[in-house]
matplotlib code that plots the C-alpha trace (Angstrom):
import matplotlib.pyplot as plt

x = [0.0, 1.9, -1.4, -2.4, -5.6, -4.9, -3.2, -5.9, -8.7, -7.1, -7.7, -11.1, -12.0, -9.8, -11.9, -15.3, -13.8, -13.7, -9.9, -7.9, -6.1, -3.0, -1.7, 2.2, 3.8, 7.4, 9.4, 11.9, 12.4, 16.2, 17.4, 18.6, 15.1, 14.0, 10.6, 10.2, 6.4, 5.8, 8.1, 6.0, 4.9, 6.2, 7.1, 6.2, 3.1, 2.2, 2.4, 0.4, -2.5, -1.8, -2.6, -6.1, -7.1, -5.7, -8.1, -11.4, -10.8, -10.1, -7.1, -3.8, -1.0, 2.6, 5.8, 8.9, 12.0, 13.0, 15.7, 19.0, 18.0, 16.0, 19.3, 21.6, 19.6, 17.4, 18.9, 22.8, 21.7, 20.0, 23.2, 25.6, 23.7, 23.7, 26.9, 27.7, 25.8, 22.7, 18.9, 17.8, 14.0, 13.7, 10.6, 11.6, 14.8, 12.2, 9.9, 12.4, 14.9, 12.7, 8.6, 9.0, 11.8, 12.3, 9.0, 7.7, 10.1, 9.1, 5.4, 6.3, 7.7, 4.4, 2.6, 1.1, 0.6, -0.2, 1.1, -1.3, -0.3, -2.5, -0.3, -2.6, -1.9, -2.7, -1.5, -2.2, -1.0, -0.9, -1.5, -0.3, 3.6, 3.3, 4.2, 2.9, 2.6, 2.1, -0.2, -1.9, -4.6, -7.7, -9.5, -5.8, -7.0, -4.2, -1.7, 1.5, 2.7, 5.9, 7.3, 6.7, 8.3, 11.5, 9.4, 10.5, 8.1, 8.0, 7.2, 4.1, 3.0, 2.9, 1.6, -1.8, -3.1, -6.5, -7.0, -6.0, -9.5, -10.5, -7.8, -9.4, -8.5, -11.4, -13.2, -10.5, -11.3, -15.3, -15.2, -12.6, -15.6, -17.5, -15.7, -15.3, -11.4, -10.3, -8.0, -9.9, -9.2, -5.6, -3.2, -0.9, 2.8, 4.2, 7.6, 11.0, 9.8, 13.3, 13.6, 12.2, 15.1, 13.3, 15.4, 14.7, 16.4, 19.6, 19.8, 19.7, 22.4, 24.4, 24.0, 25.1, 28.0, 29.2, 32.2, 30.7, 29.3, 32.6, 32.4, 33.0, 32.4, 29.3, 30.0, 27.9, 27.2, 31.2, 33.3, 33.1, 32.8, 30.2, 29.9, 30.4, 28.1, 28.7, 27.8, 26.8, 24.5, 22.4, 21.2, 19.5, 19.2, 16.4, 16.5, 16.2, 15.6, 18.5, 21.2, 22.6, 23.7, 22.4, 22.7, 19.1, 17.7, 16.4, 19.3, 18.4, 20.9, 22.1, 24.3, 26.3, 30.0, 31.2, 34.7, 35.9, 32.8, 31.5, 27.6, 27.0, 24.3, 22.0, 18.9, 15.5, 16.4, 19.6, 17.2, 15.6, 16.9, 15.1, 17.5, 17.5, 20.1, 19.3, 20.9, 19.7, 16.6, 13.9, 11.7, 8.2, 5.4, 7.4, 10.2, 14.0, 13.4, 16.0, 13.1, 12.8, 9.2, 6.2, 6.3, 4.7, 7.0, 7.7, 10.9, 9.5, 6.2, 4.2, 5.2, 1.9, 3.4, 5.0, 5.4, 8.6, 11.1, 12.4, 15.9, 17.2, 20.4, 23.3, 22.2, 18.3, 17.9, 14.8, 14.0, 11.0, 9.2, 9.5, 11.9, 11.8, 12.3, 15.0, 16.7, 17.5, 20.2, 19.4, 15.9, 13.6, 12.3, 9.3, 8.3, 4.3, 2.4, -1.2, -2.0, 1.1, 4.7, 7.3, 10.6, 11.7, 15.5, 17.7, 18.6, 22.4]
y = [0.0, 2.9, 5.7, 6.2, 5.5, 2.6, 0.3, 1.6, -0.1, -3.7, -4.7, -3.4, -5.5, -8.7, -8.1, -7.8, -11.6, -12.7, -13.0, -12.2, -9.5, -7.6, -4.1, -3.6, -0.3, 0.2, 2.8, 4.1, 8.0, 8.8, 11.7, 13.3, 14.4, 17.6, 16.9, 13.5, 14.1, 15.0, 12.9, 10.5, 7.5, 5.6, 8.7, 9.7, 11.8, 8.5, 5.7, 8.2, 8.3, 4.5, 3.9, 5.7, 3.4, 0.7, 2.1, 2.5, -1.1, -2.4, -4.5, -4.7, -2.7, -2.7, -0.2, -2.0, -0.9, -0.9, 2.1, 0.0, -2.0, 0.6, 3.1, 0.2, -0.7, 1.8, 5.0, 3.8, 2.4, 5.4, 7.2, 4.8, 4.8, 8.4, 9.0, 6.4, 8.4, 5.8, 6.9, 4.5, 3.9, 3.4, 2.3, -0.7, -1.1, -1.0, -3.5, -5.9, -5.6, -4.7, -4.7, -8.3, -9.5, -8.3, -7.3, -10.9, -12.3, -10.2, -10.9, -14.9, -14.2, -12.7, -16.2, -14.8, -16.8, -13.8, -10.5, -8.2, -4.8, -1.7, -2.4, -1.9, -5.7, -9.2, -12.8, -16.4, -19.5, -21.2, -24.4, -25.6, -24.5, -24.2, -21.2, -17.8, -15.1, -11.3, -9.8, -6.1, -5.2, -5.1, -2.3, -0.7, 2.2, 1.9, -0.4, -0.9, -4.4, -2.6, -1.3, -5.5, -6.8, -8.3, -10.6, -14.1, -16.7, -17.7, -14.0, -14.0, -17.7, -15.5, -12.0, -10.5, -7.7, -7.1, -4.0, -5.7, -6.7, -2.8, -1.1, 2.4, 4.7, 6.2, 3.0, 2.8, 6.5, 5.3, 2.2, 4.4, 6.7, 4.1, 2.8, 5.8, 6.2, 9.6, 8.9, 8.6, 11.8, 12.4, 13.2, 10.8, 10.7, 12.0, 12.5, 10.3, 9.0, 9.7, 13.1, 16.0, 18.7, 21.6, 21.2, 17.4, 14.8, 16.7, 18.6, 15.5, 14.2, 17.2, 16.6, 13.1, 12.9, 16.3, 15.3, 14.3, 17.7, 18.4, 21.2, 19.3, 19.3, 19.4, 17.9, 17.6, 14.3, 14.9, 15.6, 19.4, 21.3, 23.5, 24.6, 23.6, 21.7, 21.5, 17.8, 14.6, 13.9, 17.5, 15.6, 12.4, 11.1, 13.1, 15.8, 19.2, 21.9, 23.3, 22.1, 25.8, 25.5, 27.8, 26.8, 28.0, 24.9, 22.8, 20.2, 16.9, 15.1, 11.8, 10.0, 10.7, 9.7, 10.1, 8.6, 11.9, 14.2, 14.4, 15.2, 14.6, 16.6, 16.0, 16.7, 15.0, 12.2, 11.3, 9.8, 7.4, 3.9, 0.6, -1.9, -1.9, -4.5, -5.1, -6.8, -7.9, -9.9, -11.6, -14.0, -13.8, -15.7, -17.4, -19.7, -18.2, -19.2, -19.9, -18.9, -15.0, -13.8, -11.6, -9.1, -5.6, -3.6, -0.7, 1.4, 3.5, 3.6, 5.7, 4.7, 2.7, -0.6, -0.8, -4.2, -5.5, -9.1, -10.2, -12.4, -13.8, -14.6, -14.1, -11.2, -10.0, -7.9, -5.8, -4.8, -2.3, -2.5, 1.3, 3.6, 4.6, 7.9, 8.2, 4.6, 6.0, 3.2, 2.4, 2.7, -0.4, -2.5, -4.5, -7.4, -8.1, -11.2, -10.1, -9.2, -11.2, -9.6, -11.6, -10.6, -6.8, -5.7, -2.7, -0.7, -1.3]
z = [0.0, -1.3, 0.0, -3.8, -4.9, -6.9, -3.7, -1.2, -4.0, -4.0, -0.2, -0.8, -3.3, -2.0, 1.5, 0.0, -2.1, 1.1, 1.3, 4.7, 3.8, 5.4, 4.4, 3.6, 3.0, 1.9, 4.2, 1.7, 2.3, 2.7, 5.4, 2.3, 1.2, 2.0, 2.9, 3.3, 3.9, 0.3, -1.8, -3.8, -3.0, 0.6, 1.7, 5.1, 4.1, 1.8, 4.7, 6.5, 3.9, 4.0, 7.2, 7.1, 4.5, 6.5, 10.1, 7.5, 5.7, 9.4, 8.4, 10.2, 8.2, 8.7, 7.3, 6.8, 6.8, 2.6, 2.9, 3.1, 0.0, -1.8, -2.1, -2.9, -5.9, -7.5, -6.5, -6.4, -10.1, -11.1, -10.4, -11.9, -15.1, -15.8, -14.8, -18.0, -20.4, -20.2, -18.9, -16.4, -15.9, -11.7, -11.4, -13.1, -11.2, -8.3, -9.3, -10.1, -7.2, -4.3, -4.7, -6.4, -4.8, -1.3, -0.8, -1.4, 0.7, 3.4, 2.5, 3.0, 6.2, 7.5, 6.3, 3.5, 0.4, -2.4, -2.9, -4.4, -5.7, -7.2, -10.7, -13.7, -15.7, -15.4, -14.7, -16.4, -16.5, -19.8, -19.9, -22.8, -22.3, -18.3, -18.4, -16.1, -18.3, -18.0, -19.8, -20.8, -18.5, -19.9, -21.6, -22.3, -20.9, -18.4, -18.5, -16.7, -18.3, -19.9, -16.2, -14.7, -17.5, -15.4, -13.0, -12.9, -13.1, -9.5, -8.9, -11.4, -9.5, -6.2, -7.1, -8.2, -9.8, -9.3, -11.3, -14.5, -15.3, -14.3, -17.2, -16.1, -13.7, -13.2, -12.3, -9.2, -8.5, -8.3, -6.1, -4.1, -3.1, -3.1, -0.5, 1.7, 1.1, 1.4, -1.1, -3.9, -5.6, -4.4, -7.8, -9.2, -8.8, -11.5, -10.4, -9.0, -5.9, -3.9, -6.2, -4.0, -5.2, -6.6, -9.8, -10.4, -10.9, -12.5, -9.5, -7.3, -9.6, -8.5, -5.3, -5.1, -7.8, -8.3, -10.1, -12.9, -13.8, -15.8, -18.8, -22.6, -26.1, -28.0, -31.4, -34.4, -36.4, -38.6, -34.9, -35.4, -32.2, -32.1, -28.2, -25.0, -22.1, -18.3, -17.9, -19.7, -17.3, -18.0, -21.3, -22.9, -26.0, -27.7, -25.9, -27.5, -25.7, -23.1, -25.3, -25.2, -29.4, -31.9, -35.6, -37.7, -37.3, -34.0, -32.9, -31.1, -28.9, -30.8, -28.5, -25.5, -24.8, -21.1, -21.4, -23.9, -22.1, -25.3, -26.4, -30.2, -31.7, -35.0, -36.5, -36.4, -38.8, -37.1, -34.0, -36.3, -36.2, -36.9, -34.9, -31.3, -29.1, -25.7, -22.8, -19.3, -21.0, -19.0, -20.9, -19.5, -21.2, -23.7, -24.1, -25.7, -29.0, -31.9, -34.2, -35.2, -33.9, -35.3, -32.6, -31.5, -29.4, -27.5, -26.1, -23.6, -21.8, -23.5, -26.7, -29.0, -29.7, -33.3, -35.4, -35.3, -35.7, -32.3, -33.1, -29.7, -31.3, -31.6, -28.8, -28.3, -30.8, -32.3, -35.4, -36.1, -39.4, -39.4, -38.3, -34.4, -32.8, -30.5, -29.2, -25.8, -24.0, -20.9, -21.2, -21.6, -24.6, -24.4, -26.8, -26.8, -29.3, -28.8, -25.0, -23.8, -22.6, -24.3, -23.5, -22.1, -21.1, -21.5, -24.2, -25.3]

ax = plt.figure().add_subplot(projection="3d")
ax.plot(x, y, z, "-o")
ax.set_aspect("equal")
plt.show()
């Protein structure tokens, strides 16, 4: 129970199943936040709105101590991988590494045999291959299938996500009313949750690894040096705006270098790429298969599924039918054949 809307709905509706339920919330504010009562979700101010839901639903809650492993993976990686020119997406780090992982654990340890969580997708088992597999929630409406990609099978036998068959958010916000939980109109996180620095999360990058923040060269797509930057970790690939070069016509940034400090530069067409090589690959409802497959895929979140070829040798690679817009390493791909996930890893 993270005190949004959509985690206060599930032991609502597993109560009223009939189902014993027990709230969990994830302490994982760090001293280093400047208000820890107002920095996303398991903050302070979020376990509190927790725990209110928890009294009305009359279920025992608990808040467990995630700190220690939340900065050693998601925010220690988040670092790492910008300070190497890469764009990490956390909240997958986080699902992965901690809500799935030790999260469960700690769910086992309290005797409980499910772990149900307010993510928007759902979970089948096919009989046919044996196989759990991750699917879109339904109605598509909203769907978080592309951030859950990395759970492991055993994690998809032990975990449920009830508001899969919902796929709307405003059918959560209704049975949250409903239900007399004074969350059911609070606003959606739309920021890092550990990122409370008025300047984001460049400025919390500043913070934490200074040193990086070293002036170098901008560079266009033949070498030439056409200004100056005061950090590779200031851009991503795509970016336009705040580049600090004018030439007449809008530059995009292509690619990054950190070893020569370098930030190459190009124009719209330069972004466009059909092949995309990924690493650190979880195969989810299917089998690694010699066999190229039909595929629709995606390589961020927000990003409408395009058809592509999915080759899982020599490495996982993904070729689009048409020409995508800005490959950003670091970020994730995610393979789909009809409503199930395939395969998802990182961008190379």
């Amino acid at each position: 129970m993270s005190g949004g809307v959509d985690s206060s709905v599930v032991p609502y509706i597993l109560k009223k199943r009939g189902y014993e339920v027990i709230g969990v919330t994830m302490q994982i504010w760090q001293e280093s936040q400047k208000d820890p009562r107002h920095a996303g979700c398991c903050s302070l101010g979020a376990v509190e709105d927790a725990r209110r839901v928890a009294r009305i639903l009359d279920i025992p809650h608990y808040v467990i101590n995630f700190k220690d492993a939340f900065k050693e993976t998601v925010i220690d990686e988040f670092i790492e991988e910008y300070t190497a020119g890469r764009t990490p997406n956390p909240c997958v780090t986080c699902n992965k590494k901690v809500k799935f992982d030790a999260m469960l654990n700690k769910a086992e340890e309290l005797g409980c045999d499910i772990l149900a969580t307010g993510h928007y997708a759902r979970i089948r088992h096919h009989g046919a291959s044996n196989r759990w597999r991750l699917m879109r929630s339904l109605g598509g409406n909203k769907d978080q299938s592309y951030v859950l990609y990395g759970m492991t099978q055993e994690q998809l036998s032990k975990v449920w996500f009830p508001l899969g068959e919902l796929g709307d958010k405003a059918i959560t916000r209704a049975m949250a009313k409903q239900a007399g939980l004074p969350v059911y109109n609070k606003p959606d996180s739309q920021e890092i949750c550990f990122v409370s620095e008025a300047g984001g999360y460049k400025a919390f990058l500043r913070k934490n690894r200074p040193e990086v923040f070293q002036e170098g060269e901008i560079v266009n797509t033949e070498g030439e040096v056409i200004g100056t930057h005061g950090g590779v970790a200031d851009f991503t690939v795509g970016q336009r705006r705040g580049i600090g070069v004018a030439t007449g016509r809008p530059l995009y940034v292509i690619g990054l270098e950190p070893k020569t400090n370098r930030v190459i530069v190009g124009e719209d067409d330069d972004l466009k790429q059909r092949e995309v090589t990924i690493t650190d690959v979880t195969w989810s409802g299917y089998l690694q298969s010699a066999a190229p497959m039909k595929v629709m895929a995606k390589i961020r979140y927000n990003m409408v599924p395009k058809p592509a070829m999915l080759y899982a040798f020599p490495q996982p690679t993904i070729v689009f039918d048409e020409p995508v817009r800005a490959v950003t390493p670091g970020q994730i791909a995610v393979a789909y054949k009809g409503q199930t996930v395939v395969m998802g890893g990182t961008i190379v």
